[in-house]
C-alpha positions as CSV (number, residue, x, y, z in Angstrom):
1,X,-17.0,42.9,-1.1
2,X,-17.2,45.7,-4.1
3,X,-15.2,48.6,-3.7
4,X,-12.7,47.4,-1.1
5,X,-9.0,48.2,-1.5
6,X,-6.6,46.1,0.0
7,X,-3.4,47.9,1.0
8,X,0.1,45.9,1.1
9,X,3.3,47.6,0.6
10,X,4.4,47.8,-3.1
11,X,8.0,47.0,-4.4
12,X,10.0,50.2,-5.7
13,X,10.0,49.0,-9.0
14,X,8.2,50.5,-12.2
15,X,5.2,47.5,-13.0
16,X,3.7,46.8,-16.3
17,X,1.5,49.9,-16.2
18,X,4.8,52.3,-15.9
19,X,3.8,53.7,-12.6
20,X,6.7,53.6,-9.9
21,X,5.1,51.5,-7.6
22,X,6.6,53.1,-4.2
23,X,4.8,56.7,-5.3
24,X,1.1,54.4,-5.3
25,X,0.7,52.8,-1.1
26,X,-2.5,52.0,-1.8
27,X,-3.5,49.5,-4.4
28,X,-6.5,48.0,-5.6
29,X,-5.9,44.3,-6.3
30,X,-7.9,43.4,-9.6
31,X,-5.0,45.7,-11.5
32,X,-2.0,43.7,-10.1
33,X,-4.5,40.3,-10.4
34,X,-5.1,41.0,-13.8
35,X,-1.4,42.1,-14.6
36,X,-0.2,38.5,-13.8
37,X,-2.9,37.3,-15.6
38,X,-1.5,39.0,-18.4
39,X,1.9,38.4,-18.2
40,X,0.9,35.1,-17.6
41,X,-0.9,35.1,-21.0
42,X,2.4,36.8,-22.6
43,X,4.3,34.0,-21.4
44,X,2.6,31.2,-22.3
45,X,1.9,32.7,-25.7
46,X,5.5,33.1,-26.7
47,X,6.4,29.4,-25.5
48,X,3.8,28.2,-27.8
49,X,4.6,30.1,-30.5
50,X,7.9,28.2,-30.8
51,X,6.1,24.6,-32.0
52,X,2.7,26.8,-33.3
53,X,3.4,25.6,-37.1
54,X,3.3,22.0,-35.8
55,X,-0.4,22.4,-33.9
56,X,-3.3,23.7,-34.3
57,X,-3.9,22.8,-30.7
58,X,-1.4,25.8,-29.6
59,X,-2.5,28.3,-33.0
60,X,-5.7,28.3,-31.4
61,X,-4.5,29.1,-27.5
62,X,-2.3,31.4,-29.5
63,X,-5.1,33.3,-31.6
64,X,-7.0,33.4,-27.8
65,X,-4.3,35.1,-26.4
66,X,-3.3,37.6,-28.7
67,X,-6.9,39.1,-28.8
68,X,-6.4,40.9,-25.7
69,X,-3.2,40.2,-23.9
70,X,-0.7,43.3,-25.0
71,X,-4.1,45.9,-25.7
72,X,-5.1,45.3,-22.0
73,X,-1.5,45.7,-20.9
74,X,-1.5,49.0,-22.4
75,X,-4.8,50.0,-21.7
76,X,-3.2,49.4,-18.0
77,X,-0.8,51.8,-18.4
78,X,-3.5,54.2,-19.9
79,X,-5.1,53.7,-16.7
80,X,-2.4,54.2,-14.7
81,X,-1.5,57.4,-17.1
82,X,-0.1,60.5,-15.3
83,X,1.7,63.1,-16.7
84,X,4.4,63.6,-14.3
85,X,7.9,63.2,-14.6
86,X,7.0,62.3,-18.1
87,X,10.7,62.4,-19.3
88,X,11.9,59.9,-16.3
89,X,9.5,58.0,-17.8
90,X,9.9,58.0,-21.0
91,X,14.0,57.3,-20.7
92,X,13.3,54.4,-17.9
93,X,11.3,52.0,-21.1
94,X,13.8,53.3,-23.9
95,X,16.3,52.2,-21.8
96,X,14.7,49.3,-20.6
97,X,14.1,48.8,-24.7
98,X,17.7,48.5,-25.9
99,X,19.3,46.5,-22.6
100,X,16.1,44.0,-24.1
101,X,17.7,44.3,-27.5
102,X,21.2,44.0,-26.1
103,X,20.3,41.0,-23.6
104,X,19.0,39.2,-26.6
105,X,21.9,39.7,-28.6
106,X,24.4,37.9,-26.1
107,X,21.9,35.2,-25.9
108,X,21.8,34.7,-29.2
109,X,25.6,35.0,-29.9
110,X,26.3,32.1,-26.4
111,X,23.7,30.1,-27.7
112,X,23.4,29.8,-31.3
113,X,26.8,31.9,-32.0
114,X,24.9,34.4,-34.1
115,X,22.1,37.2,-33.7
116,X,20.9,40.1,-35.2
117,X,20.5,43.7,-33.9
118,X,18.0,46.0,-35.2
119,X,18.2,49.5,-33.9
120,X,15.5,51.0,-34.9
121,X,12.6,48.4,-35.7
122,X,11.8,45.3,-33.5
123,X,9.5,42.4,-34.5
124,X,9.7,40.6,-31.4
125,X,9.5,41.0,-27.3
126,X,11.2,45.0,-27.2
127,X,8.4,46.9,-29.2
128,X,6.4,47.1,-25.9
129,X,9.3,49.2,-24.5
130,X,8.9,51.5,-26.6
131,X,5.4,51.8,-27.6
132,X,4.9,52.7,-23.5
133,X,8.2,55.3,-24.1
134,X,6.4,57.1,-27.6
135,X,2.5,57.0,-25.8
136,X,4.1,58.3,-22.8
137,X,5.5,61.3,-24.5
138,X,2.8,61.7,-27.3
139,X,-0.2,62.0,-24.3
140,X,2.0,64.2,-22.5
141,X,1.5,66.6,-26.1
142,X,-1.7,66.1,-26.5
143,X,-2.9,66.8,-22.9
144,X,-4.9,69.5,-23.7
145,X,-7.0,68.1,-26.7
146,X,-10.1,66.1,-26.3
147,X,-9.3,62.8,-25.8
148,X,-12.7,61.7,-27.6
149,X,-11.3,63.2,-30.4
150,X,-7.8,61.4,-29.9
151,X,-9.5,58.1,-29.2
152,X,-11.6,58.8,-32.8
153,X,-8.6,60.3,-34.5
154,X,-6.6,57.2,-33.4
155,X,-8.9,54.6,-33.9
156,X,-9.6,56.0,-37.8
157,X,-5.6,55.8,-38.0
158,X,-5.6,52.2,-36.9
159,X,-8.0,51.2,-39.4
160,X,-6.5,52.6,-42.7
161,X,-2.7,52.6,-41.4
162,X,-2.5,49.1,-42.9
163,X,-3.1,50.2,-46.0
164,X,0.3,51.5,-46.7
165,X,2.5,48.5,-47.5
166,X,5.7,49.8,-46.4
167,X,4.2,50.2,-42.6
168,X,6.0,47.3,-40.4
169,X,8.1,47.1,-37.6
170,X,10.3,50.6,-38.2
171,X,10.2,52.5,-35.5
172,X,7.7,50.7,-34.3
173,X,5.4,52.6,-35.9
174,X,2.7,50.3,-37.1
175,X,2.0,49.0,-33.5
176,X,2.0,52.3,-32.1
177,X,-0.4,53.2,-34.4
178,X,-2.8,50.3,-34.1
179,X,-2.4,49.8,-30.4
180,X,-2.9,53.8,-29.2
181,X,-7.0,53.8,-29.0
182,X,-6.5,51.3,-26.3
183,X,-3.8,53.3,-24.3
184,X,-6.6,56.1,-24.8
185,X,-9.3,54.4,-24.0
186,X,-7.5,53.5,-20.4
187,X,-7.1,57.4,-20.0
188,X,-10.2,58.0,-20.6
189,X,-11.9,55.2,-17.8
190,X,-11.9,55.9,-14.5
191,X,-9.8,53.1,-12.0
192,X,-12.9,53.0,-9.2
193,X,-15.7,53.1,-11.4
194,X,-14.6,50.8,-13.4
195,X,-14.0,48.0,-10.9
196,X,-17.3,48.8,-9.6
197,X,-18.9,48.5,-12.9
198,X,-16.8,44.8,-13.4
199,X,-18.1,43.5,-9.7
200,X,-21.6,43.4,-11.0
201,X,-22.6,39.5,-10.7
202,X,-24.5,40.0,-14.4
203,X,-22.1,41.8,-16.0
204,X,-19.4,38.6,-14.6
205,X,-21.9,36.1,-15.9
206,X,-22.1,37.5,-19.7
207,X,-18.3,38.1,-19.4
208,X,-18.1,34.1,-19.1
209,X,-19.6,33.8,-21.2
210,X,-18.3,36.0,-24.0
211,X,-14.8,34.3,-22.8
212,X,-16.2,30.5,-23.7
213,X,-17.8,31.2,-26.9
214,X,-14.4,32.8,-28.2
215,X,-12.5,30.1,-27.5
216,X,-14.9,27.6,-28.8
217,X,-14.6,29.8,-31.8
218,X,-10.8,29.7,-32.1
219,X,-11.0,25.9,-31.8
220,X,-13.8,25.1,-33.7
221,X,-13.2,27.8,-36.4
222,X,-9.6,28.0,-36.6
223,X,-9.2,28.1,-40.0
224,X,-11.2,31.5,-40.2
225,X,-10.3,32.8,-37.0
226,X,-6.3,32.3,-37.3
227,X,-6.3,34.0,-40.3
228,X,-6.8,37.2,-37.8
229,X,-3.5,36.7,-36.2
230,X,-1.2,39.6,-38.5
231,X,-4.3,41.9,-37.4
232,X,-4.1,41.3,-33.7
233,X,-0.5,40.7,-33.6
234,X,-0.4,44.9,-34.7
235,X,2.6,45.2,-36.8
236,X,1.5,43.8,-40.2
237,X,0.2,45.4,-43.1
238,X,-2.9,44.1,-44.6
239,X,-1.1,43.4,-48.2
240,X,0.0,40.3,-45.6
241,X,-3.0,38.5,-46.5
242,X,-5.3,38.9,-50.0
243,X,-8.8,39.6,-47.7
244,X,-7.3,42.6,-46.0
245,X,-5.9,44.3,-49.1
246,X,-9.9,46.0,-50.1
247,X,-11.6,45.0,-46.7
248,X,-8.9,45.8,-44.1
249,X,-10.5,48.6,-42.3
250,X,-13.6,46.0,-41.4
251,X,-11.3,43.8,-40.6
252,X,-9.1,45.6,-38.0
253,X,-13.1,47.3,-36.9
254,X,-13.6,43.6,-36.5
255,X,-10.3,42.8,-34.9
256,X,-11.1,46.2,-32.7
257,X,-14.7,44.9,-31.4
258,X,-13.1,41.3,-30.6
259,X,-10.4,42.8,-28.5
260,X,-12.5,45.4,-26.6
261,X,-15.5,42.4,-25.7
262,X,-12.7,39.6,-25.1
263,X,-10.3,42.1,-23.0
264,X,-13.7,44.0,-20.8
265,X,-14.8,39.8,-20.3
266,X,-11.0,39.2,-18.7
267,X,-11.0,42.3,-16.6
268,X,-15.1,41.4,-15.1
269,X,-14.1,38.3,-14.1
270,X,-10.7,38.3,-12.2
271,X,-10.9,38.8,-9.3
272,X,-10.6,42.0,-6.5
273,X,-8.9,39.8,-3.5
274,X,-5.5,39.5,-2.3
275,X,-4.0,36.7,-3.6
276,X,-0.6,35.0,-2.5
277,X,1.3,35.4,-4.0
278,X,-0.4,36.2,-7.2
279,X,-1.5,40.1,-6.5
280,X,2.3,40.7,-5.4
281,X,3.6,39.2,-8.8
282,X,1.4,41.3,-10.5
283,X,3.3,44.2,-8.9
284,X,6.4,42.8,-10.9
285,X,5.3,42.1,-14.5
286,X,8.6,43.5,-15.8
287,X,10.8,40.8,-14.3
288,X,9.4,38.2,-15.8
289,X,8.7,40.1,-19.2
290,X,12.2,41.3,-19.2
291,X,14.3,37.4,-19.2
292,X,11.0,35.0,-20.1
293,X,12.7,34.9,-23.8
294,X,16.0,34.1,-22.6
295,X,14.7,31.0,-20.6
296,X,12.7,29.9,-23.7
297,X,15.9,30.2,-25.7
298,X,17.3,28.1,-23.5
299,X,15.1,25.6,-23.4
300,X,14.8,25.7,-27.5
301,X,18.5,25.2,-27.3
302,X,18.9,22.5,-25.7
303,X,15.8,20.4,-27.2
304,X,13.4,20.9,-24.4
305,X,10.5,22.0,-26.5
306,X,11.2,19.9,-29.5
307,X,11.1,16.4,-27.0
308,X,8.4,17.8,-24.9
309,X,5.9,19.1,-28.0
310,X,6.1,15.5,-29.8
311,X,2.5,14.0,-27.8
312,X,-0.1,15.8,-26.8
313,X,0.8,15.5,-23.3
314,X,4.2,16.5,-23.5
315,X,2.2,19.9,-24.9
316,X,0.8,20.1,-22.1
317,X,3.9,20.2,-20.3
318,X,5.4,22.6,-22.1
319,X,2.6,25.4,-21.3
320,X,3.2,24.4,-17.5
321,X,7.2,25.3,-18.2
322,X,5.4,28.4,-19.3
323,X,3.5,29.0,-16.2
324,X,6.5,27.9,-14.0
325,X,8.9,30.1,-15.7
326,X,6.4,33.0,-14.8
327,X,6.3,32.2,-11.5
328,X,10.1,32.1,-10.9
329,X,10.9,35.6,-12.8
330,X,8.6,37.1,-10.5
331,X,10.7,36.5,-7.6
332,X,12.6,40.1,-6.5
333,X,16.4,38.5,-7.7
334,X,15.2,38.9,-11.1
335,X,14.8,42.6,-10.7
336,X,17.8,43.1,-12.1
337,X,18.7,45.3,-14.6
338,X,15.1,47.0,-14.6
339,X,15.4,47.9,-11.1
340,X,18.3,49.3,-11.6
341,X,18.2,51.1,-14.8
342,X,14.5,52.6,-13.4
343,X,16.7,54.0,-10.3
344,X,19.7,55.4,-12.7
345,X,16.7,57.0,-15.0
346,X,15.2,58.4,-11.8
347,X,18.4,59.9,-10.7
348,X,19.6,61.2,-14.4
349,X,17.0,63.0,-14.1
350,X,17.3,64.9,-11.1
């Protein structure tokens, strides 16, 4: 049925969108669907990342993914956007950053008995952290502008910010630049309307079909399309590869259309029901986001990928350890520490 909204009780516990899930009783269930759909997707995508130089098999699931995973996570949270309690917020991720950072550290040190710590630049799983922290805060500041002229200003930002080679992973700054239009664009869009609008049976059929021909693409046309990957990844700049150095603006407009057609496709064609436990996971995106690296650094320890990724089957395998591990971090005894340092950020705070 279109429009229904099926009500369950929500664990008190800040979700991918950053919205504390006790303050929200009613929920609509595509957003938590599609949030484990996501995390899902962010999952399986960093697991095959580990053998992606030894198959194109897994560079072209990868490429897939990373056209839409992490924008339509944030355009989530733009969805979800309030400003309220904007600084609670905005400590809770930073936080929830650098006990990332810190987590990943120890691993490092207990497994390989060295690790790195950046402070102030990330390259891999923490940037999201704080990304969600800076947009937080920066939409809070711009609440009284236009937010068609933010979502233009932005996007023009995104398309010439590669251009300056020393743009990277400081402060985060060349995702947060590239990503925003998307955290925008969720502001902008209107929760009901827009599952109403995705529950047209048309509107699902094309959305197939968009979804298809893209992957056909990355597997057909992987040569061409892969070359894509420091564009949708976010954090590169285009001096990264010789056809973005003159062209990289219509690339990243490319890379831009791509993401909104493949991500609109994902979000018409999961589904509104309740499922079990699927919708509740998707209530908890920030368990499994939190320690899925940790388990995959186990498991690259201890020679679980390497044996596994040697046939084609064994590949195969490896994306169900994927899938499995995101099922088991969604259970509530991986809450910790997010639950925990959301609750100390809530009462720091008051």
């Amino acid at each position: 049925m279109q429009g229904v909204r099926h009500v369950y009780p929500p664990p008190p516990i800040i979700s991918g969108t950053g919205k504390n899930e006790a303050a929200n009783p009613a929920r609509i269930s595509l957003y938590d669907n599609l949030k484990f759909v996501l995390i899902l997707s962010v999952v399986v995508g960093h697991f095959i990342d580990i053998k992606s130089s030894q198959s194109n098999y897994y560079k072209s699931i990868f490429v897939y993914i990373y056209t839409f995973h992490m924008p339509l996570f944030l355009f989530l949270s733009g969805l979800f956007h309030k400003n309220e309690n904007v600084l609670q917020k905005t400590l809770t991720f930073i936080c929830i950053g650098f006990m990332l950072k810190i987590t990943f550290f120890l691993f490092g040190i207990f497994l390989y008995g060295k690790a790195s710590f950046s402070f102030l630049s990330d390259s891999g799983i923490p940037w999201y952290m704080f990304v969600l922290a800076i947009y937080i805060a920066l939409s809070y500041g711009l609440r009284n502008i236009d937010k068609r002229f933010i979502l233009f200003f932005s996007l023009m930002l995104g398309c010439f910010v590669g251009y300056d080679a020393k743009i990277g992973d400081y402060l985060y700054i060349s995702r947060t630049v590239v990503f925003y239009p998307f955290f925008v664009l969720g502001m902008m869009a209107d929760k009901e309307r827009l599952m109403q609008l995705t529950r047209k049976k048309w509107l699902r059929g094309c959305a197939v079909t968009v979804l298809c021909l893209w992957l056909v693409l990355c597997f057909s046309r992987l040569e061409h399309i892969y070359s894509l990957r420091p564009l949708f990844t976010g954090r590169n700049p285009f001096k990264v590869n010789g056809l973005f150095v003159k062209w990289g603006f219509a690339y990243r407009i490319l890379c831009y259309a791509i993401t909104c057609a493949v991500g609109f496709s994902i979000v018409c064609v999961v589904t509104n029901r309740k499922l079990t436990p699927i919708t509740l996971f998707g209530s908890r995106t920030l368990y499994v986001y939190f320690w899925h690296w940790p388990v995959a650094m186990v498991l690259q320890k201890y020679g679980i990928a390497t044996a596994l990724c040697e046939s084609r089957e064994g590949k195969f395998v490896w994306i169900l350890c994927a899938v499995a591990t995101t099922f088991c971090l969604s259970l509530k005894i991986f809450s910790f520490p997010v639950a925990q340092t959301a609750k100390f950020c809530k009462y720091a705070r008051s």
